[in-house]
C-alpha positions as CSV (number, residue, x, y, z in Angstrom):
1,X,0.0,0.0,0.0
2,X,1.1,3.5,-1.3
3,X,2.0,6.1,2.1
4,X,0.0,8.8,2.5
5,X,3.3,11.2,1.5
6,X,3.0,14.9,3.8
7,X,6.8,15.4,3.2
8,X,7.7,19.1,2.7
9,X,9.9,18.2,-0.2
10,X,11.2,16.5,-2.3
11,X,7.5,15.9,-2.2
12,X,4.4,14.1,-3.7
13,X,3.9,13.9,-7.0
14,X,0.8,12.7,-9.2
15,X,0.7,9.2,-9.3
16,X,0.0,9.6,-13.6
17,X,2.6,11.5,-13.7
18,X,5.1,9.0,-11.7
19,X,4.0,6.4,-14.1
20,X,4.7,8.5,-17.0
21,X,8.3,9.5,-15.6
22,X,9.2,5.9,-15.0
23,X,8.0,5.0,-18.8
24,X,10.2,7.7,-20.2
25,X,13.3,6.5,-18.5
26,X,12.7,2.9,-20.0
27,X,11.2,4.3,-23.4
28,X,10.7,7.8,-24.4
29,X,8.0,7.5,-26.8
30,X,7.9,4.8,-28.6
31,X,11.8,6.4,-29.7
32,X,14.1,3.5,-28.8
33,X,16.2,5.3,-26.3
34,X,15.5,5.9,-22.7
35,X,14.7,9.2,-22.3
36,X,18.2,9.6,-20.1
37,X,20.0,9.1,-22.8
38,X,19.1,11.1,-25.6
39,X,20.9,14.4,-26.2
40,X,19.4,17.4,-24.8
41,X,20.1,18.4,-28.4
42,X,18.3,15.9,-29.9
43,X,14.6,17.3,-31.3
44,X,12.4,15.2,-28.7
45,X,14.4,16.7,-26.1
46,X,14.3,20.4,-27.6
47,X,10.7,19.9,-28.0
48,X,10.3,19.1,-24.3
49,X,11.9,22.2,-23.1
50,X,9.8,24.4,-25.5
51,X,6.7,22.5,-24.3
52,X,7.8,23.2,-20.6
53,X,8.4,27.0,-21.0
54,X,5.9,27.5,-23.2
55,X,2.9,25.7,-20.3
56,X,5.1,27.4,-17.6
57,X,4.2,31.1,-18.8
58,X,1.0,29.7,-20.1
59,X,-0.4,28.8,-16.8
60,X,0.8,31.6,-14.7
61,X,-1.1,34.0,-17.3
62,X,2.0,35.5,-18.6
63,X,2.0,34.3,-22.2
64,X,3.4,37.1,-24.7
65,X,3.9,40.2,-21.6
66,X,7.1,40.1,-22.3
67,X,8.4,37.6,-19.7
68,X,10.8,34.5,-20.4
69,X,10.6,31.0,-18.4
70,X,13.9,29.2,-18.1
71,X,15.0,26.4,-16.4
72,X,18.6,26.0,-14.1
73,X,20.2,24.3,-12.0
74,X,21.2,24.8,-8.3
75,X,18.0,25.3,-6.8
76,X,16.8,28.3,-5.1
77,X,19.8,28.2,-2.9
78,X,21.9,29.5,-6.1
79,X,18.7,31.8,-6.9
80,X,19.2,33.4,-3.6
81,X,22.9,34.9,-5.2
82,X,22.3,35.0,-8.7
83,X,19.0,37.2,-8.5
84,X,21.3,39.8,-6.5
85,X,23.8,39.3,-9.3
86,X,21.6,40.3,-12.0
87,X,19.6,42.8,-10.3
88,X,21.6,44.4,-7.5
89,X,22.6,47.7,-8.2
90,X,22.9,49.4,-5.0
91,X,20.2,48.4,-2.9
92,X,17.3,46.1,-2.5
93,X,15.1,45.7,0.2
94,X,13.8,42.0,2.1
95,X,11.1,41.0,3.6
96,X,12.5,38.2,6.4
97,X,9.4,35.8,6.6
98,X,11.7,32.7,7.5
99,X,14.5,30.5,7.0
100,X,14.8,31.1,3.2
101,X,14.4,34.6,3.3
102,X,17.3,34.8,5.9
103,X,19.1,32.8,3.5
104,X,18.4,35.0,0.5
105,X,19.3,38.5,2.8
106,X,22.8,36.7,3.5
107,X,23.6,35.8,-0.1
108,X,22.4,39.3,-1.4
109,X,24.7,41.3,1.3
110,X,27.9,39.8,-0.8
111,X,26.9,42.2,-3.5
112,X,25.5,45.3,-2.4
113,X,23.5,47.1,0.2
114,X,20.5,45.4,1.8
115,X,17.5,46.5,3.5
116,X,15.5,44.1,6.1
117,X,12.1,46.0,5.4
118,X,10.3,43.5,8.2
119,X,10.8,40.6,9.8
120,X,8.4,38.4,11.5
121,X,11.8,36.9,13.6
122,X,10.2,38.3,17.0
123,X,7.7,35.3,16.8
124,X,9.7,32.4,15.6
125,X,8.6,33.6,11.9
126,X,4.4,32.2,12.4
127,X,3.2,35.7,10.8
128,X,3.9,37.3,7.6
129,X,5.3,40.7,8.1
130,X,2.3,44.4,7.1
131,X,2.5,47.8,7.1
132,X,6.4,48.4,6.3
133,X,7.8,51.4,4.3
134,X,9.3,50.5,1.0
135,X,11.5,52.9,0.0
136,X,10.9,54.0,-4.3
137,X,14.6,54.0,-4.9
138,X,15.4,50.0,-4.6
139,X,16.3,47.8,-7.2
140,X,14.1,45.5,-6.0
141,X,12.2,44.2,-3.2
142,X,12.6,40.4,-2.6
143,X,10.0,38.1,-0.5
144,X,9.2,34.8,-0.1
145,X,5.2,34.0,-1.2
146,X,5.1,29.9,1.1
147,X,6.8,29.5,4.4
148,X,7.6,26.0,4.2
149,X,9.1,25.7,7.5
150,X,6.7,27.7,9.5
151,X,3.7,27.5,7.0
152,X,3.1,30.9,6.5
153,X,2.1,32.4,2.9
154,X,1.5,35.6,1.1
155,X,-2.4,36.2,0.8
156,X,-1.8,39.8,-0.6
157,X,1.3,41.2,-1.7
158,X,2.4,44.7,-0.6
159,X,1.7,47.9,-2.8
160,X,4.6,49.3,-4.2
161,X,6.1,50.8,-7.4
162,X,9.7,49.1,-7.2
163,X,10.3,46.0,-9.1
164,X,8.9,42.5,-7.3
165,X,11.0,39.7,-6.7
166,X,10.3,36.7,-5.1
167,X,10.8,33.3,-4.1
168,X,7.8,30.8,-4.9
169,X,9.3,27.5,-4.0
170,X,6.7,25.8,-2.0
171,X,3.6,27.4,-3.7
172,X,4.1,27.9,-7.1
173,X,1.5,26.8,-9.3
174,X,-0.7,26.5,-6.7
175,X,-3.3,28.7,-6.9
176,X,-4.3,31.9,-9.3
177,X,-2.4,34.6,-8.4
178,X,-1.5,38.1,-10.6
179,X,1.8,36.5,-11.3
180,X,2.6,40.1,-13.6
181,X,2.8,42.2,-10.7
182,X,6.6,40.7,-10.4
183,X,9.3,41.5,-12.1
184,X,11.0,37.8,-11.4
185,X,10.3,35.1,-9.7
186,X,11.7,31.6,-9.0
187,X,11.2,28.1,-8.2
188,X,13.3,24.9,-7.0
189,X,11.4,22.2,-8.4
190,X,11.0,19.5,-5.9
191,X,7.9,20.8,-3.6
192,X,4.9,21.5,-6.1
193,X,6.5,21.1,-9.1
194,X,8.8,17.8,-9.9
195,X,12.0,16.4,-8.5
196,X,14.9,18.3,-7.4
197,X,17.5,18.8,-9.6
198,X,15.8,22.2,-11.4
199,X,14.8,25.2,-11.2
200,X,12.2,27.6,-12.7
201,X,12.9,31.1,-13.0
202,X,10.5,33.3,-14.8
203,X,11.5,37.0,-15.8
204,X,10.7,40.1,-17.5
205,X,12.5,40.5,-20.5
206,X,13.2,44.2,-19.6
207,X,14.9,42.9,-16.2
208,X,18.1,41.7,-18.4
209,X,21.3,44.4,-17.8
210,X,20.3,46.0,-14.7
211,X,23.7,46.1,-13.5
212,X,27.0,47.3,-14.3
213,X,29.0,44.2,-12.8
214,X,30.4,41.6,-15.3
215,X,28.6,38.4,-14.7
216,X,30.0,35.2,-15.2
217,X,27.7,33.2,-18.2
218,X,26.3,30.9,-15.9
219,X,24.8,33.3,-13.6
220,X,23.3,35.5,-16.4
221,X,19.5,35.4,-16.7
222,X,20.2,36.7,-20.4
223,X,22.9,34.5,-21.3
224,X,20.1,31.6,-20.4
225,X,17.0,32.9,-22.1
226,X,18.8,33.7,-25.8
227,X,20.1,29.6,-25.4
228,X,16.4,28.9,-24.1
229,X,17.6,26.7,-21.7
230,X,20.2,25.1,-22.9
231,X,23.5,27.2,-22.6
232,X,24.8,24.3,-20.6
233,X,23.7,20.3,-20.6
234,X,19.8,20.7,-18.7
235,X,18.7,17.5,-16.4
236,X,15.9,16.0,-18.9
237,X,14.3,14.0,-16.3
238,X,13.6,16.6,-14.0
239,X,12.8,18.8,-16.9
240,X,10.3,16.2,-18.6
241,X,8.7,15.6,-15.2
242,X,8.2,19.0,-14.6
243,X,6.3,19.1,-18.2
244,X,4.1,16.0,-16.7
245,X,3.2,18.2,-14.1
246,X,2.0,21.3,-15.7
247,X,0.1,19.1,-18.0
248,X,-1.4,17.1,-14.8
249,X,-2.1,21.0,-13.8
250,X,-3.4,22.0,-17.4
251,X,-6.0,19.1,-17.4
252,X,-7.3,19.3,-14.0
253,X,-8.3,23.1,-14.2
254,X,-5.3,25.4,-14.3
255,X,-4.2,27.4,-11.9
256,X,-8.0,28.0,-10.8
257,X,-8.7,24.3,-10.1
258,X,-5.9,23.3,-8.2
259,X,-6.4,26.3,-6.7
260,X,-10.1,25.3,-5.4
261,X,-8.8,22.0,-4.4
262,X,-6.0,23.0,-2.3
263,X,-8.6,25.5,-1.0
264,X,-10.8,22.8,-0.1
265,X,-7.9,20.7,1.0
266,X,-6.2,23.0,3.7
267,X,-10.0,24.0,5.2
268,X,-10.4,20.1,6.3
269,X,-7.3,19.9,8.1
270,X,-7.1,23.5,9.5
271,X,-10.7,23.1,10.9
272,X,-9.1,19.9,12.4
273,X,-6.7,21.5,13.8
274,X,-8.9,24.2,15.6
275,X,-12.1,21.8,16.6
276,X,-9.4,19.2,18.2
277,X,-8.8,20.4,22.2
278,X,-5.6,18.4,21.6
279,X,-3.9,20.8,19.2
280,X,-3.2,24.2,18.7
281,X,-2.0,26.0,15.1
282,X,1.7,27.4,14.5
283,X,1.1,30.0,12.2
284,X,-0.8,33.2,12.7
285,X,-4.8,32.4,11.5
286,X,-4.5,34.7,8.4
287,X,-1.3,34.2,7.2
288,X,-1.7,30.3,7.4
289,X,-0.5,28.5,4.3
290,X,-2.2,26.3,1.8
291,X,0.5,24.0,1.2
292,X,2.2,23.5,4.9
293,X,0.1,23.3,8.0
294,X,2.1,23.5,10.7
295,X,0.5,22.8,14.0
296,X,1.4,21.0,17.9
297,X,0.9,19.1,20.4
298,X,-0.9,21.4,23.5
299,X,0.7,18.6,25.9
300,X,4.3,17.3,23.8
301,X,4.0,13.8,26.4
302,X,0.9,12.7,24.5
303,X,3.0,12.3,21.0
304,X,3.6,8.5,22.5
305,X,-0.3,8.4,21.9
306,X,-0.6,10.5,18.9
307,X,2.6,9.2,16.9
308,X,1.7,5.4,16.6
309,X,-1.5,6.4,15.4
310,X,-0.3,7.9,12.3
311,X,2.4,5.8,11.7
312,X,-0.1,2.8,11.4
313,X,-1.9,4.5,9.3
314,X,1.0,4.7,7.0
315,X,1.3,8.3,6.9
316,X,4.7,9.5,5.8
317,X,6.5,12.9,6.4
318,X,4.6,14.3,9.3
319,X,7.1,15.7,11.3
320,X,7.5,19.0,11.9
321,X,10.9,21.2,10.9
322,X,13.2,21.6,14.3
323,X,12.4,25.5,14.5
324,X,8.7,24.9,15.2
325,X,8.4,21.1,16.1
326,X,5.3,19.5,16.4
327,X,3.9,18.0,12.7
328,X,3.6,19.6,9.3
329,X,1.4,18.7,6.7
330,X,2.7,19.4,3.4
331,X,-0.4,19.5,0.9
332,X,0.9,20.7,-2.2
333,X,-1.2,19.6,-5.4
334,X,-0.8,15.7,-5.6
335,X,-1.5,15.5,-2.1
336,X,-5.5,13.7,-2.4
337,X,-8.6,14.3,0.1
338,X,-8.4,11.1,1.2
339,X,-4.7,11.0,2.3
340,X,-6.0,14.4,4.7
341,X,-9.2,12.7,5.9
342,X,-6.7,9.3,6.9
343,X,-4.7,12.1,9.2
344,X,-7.9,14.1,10.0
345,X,-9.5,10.3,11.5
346,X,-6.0,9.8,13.2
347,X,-6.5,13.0,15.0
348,X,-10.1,12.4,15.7
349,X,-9.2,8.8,17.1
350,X,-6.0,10.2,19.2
351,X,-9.0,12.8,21.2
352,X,-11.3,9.6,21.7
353,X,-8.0,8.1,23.4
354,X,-6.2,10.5,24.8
């Protein structure tokens, strides 16, 4: 029997989509090769990556504005440096939400000034941070939309006129948004979008050669949009089951009906969460995220009760992150209403015998 997978990532993944992966590595369609072994220069392999930049701009509602989708390597961790590189002038402000954005402030502050606008530090990060001044000469302002750690996500985004940057990670994809109100934005695959190994960037056009710096080919946005894609060998599996996924996404409503599901999705465990005497939510109510519901234990000595429970249930990933403890229920996309109810019956049958 298939786990019910809450991981926070890498994560769960359609099971259609799993299937189709696993064909392609045996037989890319009906070709003769696997599909890890074909060039990435080869024209099934040039028509994948077309495909996947092409869905990628089509679903976030950004087909012909002037933005270009292209996929890297080094996760968001290298995103964190190379957005600075491109766009760091002299100075860009930060929004600290969490462990990423402190992540992204420290990488930045190797090439230029930095401004921490807000941080939501003072409560172990379970708010998003309102009601900031942004000032109108910055490069940029950066933020993180999903909280992954402390499952906290953007609702609204703030009002400004400098250009938006963000990291979108954990909830990409994952519901309609006004994705043009950014200037950039970026994506490590392997939490709503397919394994790790890539990474989605998605830029305006009129971003490229905001800086005076020299940068190295590799960390040039521009130098990777003109070779759409390709300027160096791209990981095709990741790649391919990235495409699997925005087609999974395409033919199950777009952005709005995933959207409605994970809606639906995060309202059945949350109202778990808060009708259960036995647990208490992390994150501040209105800031709480749609992919990761954090929450704990009101007495930690009752996990002996509550832990077997899910275990036997074969739930997998539950655990929360160190900085917050407790459990965290990853529900990106794939994740099913069934797989909740299973954990929303294990914390109904964990009251009945606690």
């Amino acid at each position: 029997m298939n786990k019910h997978n809450f991981s926070a990532g890498p994560a769960i993944l359609p099971q259609e989509v799993i299937k189709d992966a696993a064909q392609a590595v045996l037989e890319l369609d009906n070709i003769g090769l696997s599909l890890i072994e074909i060039s990435h220069r080869s024209k099934e392999f040039i028509a994948i990556m077309e495909e996947a930049c092409s869905l990628s701009l089509k679903l976030l509602g950004l087909e012909n504005k002037g933005y270009k989708a292209i996929f890297v390597q080094g996760g968001a961790s290298l995103q964190f440096f190379m957005t600075a590189y491109n766009l760091l002038e002299t100075k860009a402000g930060y929004i600290n939400s969490g462990t990423w954005s402190t992540k992204a402030i420290n990488e930045a502050k190797i090439l230029g000034e930095v401004l921490e606008l807000a941080s939501s530090k003072d409560k172990n990060f379970n708010y998003i941070p309102k009601g900031y001044d942004i000032p109108n000469d910055l490069d940029y302002l950066h933020l993180t939309t999903n909280n992954t750690i402390f499952g906290t996500q953007y609702k609204t985004l703030p009002d400004t006129n400098v250009p938006l940057v963000a990291d979108m990670s954990s909830d990409i994809f994952s519901r309609p948004f006004d994705y043009s109100k950014f200037d950039m934005f970026y994506a490590g695959a392997q939490k709503n979008m397919g394994p790790a190994g890539v990474t989605l960037v998605v830029i305006k056009e009129s971003s490229f050669n905001k800086v005076s710096r020299v940068i190295p080919s590799m960390l040039n946005y521009e130098v990777h949009a003109k070779a759409e894609s390709m300027f160096n060998t791209p990981p095709v599996f990741p790649v391919y089951t990235v495409l699997l996924n925005l087609r999974w996404i395409a033919k199950n409503g777009g952005l709005e009906g995933v959207g409605a599901q994970n809606d639906k999705k995060a309202a059945l465990i949350y109202n778990e969460i808060d009708r259960n005497p036995l647990f208490e939510g992390f994150a501040n109510q209105e800031d709480r995220s749609n992919m990761n519901a954090t929450f704990n234990l009101k007495d930690d000595k009752l996990a002996s009760v509550f832990d077997p429970l899910w275990n036997q249930a074969n739930i997998s990933g539950l655990k929360g992150h160190r900085s917050v403890g407790g459990y965290r229920a990853s529900i990106y996309n794939a994740m099913t209403m069934e797989s909740i109810q299973v954990l929303v019956d294990c914390m109904q049958e964990f009251e009945r015998k606690a």
